[in-house]
C-alpha positions as CSV (number, residue, x, y, z in Angstrom):
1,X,-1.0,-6.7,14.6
2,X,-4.4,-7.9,13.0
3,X,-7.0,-9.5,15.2
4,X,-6.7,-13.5,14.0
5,X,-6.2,-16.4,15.4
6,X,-3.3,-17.9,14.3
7,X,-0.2,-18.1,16.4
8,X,1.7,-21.8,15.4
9,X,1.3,-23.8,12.5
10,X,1.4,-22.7,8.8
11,X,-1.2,-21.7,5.8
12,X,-1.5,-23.3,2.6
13,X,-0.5,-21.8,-0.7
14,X,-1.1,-23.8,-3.7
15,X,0.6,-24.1,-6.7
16,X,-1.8,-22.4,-8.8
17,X,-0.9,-19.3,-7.1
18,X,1.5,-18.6,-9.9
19,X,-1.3,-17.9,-12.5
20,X,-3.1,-15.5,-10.1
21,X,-4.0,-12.6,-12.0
22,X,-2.2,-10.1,-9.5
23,X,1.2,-12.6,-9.1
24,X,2.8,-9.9,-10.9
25,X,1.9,-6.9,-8.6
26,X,4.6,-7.3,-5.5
27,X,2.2,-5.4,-2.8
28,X,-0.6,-7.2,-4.3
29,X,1.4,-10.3,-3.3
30,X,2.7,-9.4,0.1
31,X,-0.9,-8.0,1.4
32,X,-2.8,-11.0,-0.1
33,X,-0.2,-13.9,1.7
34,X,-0.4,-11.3,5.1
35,X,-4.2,-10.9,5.0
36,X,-4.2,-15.1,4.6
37,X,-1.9,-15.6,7.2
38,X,-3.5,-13.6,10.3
39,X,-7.7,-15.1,8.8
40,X,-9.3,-16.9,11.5
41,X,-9.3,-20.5,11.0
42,X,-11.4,-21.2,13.4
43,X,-14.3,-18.7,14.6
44,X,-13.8,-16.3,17.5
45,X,-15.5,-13.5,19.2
46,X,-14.2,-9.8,19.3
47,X,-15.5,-7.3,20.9
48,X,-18.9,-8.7,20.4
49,X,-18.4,-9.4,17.3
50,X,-18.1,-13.0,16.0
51,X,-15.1,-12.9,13.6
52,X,-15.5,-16.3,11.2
53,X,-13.4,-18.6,9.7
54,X,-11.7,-16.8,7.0
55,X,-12.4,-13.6,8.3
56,X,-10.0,-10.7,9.6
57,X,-10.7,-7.3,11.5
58,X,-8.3,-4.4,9.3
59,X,-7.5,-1.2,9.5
60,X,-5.6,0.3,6.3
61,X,-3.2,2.5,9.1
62,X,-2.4,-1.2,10.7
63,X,-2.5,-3.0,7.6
64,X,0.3,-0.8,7.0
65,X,2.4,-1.1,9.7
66,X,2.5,-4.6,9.6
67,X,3.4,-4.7,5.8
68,X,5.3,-1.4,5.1
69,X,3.5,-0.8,2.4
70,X,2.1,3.2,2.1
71,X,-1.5,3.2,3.0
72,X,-2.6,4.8,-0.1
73,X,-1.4,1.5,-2.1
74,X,-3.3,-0.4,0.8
75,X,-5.7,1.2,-0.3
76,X,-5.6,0.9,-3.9
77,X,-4.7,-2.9,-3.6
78,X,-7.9,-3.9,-1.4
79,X,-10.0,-2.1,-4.1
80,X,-8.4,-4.6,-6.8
81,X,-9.2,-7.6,-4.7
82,X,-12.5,-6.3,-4.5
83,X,-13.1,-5.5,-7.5
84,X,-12.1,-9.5,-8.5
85,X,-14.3,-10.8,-5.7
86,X,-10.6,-12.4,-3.8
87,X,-12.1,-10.3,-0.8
88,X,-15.1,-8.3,0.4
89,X,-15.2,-5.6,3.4
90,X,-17.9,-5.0,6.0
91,X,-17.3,-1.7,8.1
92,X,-19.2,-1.8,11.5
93,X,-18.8,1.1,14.2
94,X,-16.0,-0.1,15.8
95,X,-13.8,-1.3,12.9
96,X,-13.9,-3.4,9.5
97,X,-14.2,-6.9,8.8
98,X,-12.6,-8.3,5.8
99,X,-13.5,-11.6,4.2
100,X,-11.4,-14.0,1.8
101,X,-14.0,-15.2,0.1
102,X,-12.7,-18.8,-1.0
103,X,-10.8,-19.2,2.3
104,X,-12.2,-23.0,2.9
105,X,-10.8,-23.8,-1.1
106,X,-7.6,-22.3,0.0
107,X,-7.0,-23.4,3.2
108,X,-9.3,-26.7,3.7
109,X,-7.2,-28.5,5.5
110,X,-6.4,-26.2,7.9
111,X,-8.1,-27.3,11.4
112,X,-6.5,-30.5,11.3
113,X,-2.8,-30.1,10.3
114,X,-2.9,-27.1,12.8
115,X,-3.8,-29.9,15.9
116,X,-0.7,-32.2,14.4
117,X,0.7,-28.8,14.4
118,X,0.1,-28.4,18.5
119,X,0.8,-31.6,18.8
120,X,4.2,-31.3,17.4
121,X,4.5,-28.5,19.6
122,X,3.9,-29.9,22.8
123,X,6.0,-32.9,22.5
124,X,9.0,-31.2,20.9
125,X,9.9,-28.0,22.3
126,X,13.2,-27.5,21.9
127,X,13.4,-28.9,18.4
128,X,10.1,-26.1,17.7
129,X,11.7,-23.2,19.5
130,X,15.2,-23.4,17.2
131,X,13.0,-23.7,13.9
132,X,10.7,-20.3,14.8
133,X,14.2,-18.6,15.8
134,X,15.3,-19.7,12.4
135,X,11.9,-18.4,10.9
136,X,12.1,-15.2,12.8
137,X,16.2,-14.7,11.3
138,X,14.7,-15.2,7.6
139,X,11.4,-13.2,8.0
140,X,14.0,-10.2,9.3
141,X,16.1,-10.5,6.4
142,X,13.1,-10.6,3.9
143,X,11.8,-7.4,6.1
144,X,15.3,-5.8,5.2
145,X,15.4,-6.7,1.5
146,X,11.5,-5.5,1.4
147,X,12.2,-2.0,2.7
148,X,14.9,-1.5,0.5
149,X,13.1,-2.7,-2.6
150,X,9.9,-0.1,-1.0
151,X,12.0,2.6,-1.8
152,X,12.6,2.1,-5.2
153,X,8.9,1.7,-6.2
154,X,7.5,3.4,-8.7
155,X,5.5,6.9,-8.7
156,X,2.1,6.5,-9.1
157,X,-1.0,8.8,-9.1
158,X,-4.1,7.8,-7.0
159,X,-7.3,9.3,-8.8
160,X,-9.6,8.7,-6.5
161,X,-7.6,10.8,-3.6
162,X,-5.8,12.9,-6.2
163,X,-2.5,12.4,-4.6
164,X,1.0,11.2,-5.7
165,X,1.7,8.0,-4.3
166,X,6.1,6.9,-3.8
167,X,7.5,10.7,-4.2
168,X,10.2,10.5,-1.4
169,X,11.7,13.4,0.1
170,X,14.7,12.6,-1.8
171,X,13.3,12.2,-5.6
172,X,11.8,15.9,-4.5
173,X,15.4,17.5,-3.7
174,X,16.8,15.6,-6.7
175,X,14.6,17.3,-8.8
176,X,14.8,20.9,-7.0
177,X,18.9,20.4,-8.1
178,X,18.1,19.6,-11.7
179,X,15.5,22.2,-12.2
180,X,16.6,25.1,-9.7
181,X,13.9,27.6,-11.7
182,X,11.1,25.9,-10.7
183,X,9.4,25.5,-7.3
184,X,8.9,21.4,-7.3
185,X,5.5,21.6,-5.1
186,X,3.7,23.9,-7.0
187,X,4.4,21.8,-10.3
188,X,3.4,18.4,-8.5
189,X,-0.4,20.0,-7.6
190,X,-0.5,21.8,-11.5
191,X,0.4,18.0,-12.8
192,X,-2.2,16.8,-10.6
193,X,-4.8,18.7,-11.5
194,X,-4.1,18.2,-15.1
195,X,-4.5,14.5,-14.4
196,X,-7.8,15.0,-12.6
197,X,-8.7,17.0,-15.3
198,X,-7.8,14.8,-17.9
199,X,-8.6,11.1,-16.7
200,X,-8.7,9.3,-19.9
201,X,-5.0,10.3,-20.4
202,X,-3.0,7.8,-18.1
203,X,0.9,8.3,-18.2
204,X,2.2,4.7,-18.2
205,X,5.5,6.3,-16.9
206,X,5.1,9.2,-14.1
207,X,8.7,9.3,-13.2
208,X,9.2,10.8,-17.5
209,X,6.0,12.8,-17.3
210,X,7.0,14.6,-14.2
211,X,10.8,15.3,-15.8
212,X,9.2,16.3,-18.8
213,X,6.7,19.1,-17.3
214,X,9.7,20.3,-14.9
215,X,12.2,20.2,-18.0
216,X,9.5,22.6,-20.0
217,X,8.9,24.6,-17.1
218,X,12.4,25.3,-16.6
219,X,13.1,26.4,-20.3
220,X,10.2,29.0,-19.8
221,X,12.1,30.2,-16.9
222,X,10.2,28.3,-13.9
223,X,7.8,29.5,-11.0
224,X,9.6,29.4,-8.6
225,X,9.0,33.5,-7.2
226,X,5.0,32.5,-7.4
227,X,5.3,30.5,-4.1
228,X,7.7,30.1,-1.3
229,X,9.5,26.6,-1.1
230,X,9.5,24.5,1.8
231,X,12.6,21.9,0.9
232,X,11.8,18.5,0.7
233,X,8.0,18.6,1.5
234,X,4.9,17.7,-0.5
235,X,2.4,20.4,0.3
236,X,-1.6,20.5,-0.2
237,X,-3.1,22.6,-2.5
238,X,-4.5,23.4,0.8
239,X,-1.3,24.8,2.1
240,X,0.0,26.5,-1.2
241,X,-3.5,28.0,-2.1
242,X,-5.8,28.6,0.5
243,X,-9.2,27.6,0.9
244,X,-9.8,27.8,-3.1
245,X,-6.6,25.6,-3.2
246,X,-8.0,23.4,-6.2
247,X,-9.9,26.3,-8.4
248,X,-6.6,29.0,-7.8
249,X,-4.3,26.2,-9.0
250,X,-6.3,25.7,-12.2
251,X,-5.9,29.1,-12.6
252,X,-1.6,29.0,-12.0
253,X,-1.7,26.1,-14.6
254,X,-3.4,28.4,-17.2
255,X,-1.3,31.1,-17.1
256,X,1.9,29.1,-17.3
């Protein structure tokens, strides 16, 4: 869990929320509202540090844990709320401190409807205790409905790590079925090299670019002798390659 101080009451989310730029974007969505909900509201100390209102200690390993989102698309998501000034990021020694930067224009009313909120609490207990059960039951469901729609999330490709981001174990031996020629790992780290190589030429659609280059290495009769396959794992170019993974595999991609 993230290091905030919110345990009872609720958050705001204003209507406006529906023209946000990143609405669209589901993980966008679901690590904005979480970041929101675990902010301090009120400013506490942590390990010497002084964590203020609106502010959050993250790590992207945590982050996601606690949203089951891969940490490569935590990654890529806190870059895009950087890079639209919703959040900034200060690393210290220890850990990193995130910041929603119009926190008080979100949440303004916050200290005082969390006090009715104790309030409430306090003098109600057992009215309280059956609505956070209740909570609990639909925040379980929505966990259940968001795992399954996780795994049908589309492949993506991560330029700044060059790794493939949403290729299960299962799209791999799907693929190893329809194109038995062709030793699946070694054509994911020739794709991704050509994509490193060739940054300007973004596929719109991964899942048909990856078909297509298995589809026309199959017709040439695969590669599948150049490299022993290890079912249903993503290797390195490390792991296939050697210490020269990324120059050798150029060199494979040429000659095919």
């Amino acid at each position: 869990m993230l290091v905030g101080m919110i345990d009872i009451g609720y958050i705001a989310l204003h209507r406006k929320f529906n023209q946000w730029e990143w609405k669209s974007d589901p993980n966008m969505v679901a690590l904005f509202i979480h970041l929101l909900v675990n902010a301090n509201y009120v400013p506490k100390s942590w390990q010497g540090q002084i964590i203020e209102r609106g502010q959050v200690v993250i790590g992207r390993k945590q982050l996601s844990l606690d949203t089951g989102i891969s940490e490569q698309t935590i990654r890529t998501c806190l870059n895009k709320l950087k890079s639209t000034s919703e959040i900034t990021i200060k690393p210290t020694n220890k850990f990193s401190i995130l910041t929603i930067v119009n926190y008080d224009k979100y949440q303004g009313g916050q200290t005082e409807s969390t006090s009715r909120s104790t309030s409430k609490l306090t003098n109600n207990q057992p009215t309280t205790n059956q609505q956070l059960t209740t909570m609990e039951e639909v925040n379980k469901e929505i966990n259940k409905k968001k795992k399954k729609y996780i795994t049908r999330e589309k492949i993506d490709f991560d330029f700044d790590s060059s790794e493939w981001i949403n290729i299960t174990p299962e799209k791999i031996e799907l693929w190893e079925k329809a194109y038995p020629a062709c030793d699946i790992q070694l054509c994911l780290n020739q794709m991704a090299t050509w994509l490193v190589a060739n940054p300007t030429k973004v596929k719109s659609a991964y899942d048909r670019f990856i078909t297509n280059w298995l589809k026309k290495e199959q017709d040439r009769g695969g590669n599948k002798s150049k490299t022993t396959v290890k079912k249903g794992k993503l290797r390195t170019y490390k792991e296939i390659y050697g210490e020269d993974g990324l120059t050798d595999a150029q060199r494979e991609f040429e000659k095919c």
